[in-house]
N, C-alpha and C positions, 0 to 999 in steps of 0.2 A: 361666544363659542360658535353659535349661528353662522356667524361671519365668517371667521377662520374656516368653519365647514366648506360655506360657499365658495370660499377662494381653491382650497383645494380638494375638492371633491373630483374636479376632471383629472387631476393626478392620480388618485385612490381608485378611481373607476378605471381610467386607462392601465394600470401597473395589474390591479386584478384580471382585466381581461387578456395581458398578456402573460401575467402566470398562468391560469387556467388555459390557455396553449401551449405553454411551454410544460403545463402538470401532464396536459393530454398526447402529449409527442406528435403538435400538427405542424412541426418545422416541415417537416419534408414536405406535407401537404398543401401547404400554405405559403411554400418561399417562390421567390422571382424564381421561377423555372424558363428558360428562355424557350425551347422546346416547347412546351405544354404555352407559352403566350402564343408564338407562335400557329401554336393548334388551335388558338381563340380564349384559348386562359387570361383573359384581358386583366380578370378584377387582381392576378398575382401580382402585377404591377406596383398596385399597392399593398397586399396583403404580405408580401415579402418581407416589410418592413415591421410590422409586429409581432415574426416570430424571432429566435434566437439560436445562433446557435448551440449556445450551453448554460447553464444557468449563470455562471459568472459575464456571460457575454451581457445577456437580460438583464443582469444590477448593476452593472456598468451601465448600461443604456439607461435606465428605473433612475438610476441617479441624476443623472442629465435633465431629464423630467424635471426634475423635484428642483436641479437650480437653476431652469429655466423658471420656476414659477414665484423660486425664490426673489430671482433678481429681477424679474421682469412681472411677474403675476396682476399688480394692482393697472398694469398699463393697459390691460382687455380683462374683459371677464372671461370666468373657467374654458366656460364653452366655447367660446373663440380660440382658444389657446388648441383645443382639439382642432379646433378648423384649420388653425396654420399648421398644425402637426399632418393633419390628413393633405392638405394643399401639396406641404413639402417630401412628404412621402410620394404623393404622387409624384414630383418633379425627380425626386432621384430614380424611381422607377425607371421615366420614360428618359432618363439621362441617361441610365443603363442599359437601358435599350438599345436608344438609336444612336449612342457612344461608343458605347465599348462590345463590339459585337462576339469576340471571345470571350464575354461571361458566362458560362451557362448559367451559374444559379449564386442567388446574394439573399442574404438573412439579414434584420438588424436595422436598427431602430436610431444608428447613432448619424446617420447622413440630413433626418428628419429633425432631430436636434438643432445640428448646427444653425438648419434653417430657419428654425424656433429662434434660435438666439441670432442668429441675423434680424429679424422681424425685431427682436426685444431693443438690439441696437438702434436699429433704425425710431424705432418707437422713442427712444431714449435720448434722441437729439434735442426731444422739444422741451425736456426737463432737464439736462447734464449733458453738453456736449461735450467738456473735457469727459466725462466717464465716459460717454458714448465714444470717442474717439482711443479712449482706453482698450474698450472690450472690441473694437476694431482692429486695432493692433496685435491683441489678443488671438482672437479668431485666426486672422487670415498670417500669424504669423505662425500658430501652429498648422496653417494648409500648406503652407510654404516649408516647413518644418517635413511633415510628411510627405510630400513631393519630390524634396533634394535630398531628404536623410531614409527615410521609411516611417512606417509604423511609431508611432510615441511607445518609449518600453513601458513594458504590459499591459502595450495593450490588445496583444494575440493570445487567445488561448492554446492550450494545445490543440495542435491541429485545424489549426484558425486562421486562414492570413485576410488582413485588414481590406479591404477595397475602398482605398480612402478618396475617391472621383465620387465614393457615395457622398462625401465631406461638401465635396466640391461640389456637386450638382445641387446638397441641400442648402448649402450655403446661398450659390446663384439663387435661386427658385426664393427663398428666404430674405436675399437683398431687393426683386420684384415686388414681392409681394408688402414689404417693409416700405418700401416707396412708397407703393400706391397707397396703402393704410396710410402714410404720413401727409401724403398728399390732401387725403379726402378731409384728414383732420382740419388740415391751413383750409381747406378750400371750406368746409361747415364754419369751422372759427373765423374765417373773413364774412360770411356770409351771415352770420348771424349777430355780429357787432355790426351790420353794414356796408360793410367796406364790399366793392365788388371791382372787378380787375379785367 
């Protein structure tokens, strides 16, 4: 039971502290304000990304979480999995930024996902390349999907419309970062059998 705790405790923690924002109504307070970054609002960058716009937007996202941990969880511990989640939130931030300069303002947790499960991919080369090249397919066929068609249905709430370049930046940022993790791996694992290159 211990163990199961450990594996997902950074879920349980993270999912509480974004209901406890979304219970306190700090979306407005806390979203990518382009305006207010602008003004020196730097930390909304990434704060943007852990509030929600409605609560179905936020279990939607919650969910994401949870099969990011599912399918990929044993390949980093809890607390790393927050790390790429914060990494990849930041990257859509500043994607949103210095990208798309008609945003004013982006909620939503689901661009940081993608990038999680980029990472889980790339992680997943060194155990199932046929799965890893599955959930690759996967991915970027639903970016492609939302780029030449729109939004996947339902997935806007009312009054919601998707900014799915969040997808795309968390993705990018999430394929980076997935390298390099998979890199450092070959590079300790050749280095501690001996082999050096």
């Amino acid at each position: 039971m211990a163990d199961v705790w450990s594996r997902w405790a950074w879920v349980v923690y993270l999912s509480a502290f974004c209901i406890l924002l979304q219970a306190t109504g700090m979306s407005t307070v806390l979203r990518f304000d382009r305006q207010a970054i602008d003004g020196g609002a730097g930390w909304l960058l990434y704060s943007g990304n852990l509030v929600h716009f409605d609560w179905m937007h936020l279990l939607r996202n919650l969910a994401g979480v949870a099969l990011i941990q599912g399918l990929f969880g044993p390949l980093l511990q809890g607390w790393r999995w927050w790390l790429v989640l914060s990494i990849c939130s930041l990257g859509v931030g500043l994607g949103l930024y210095f990208f798309m300069p008609q945003l004013g303002w982006y909620v939503g947790l689901s661009g940081a996902v993608f990038g999680a499960f980029a990472v889980g991919t790339m992680l997943e080369l060194q155990q199932s390349r046929k799965f890893a090249l599955l959930l690759f397919v996967l991915v970027f066929g639903r970016l492609l999907y939302e780029f030449t068609i729109g939004a996947m249905p339902g997935a806007e709430s009312s009054g919601m419309t998707v900014v799915v370049e969040a997808h795309l930046y968390g993705s990018l940022t999430g394929l980076l970062l997935g390298a390099l993790l998979l890199w450092l791996r070959i590079k300790n694992r050749s280095a501690s059998d001996g082999c050096f290159y």
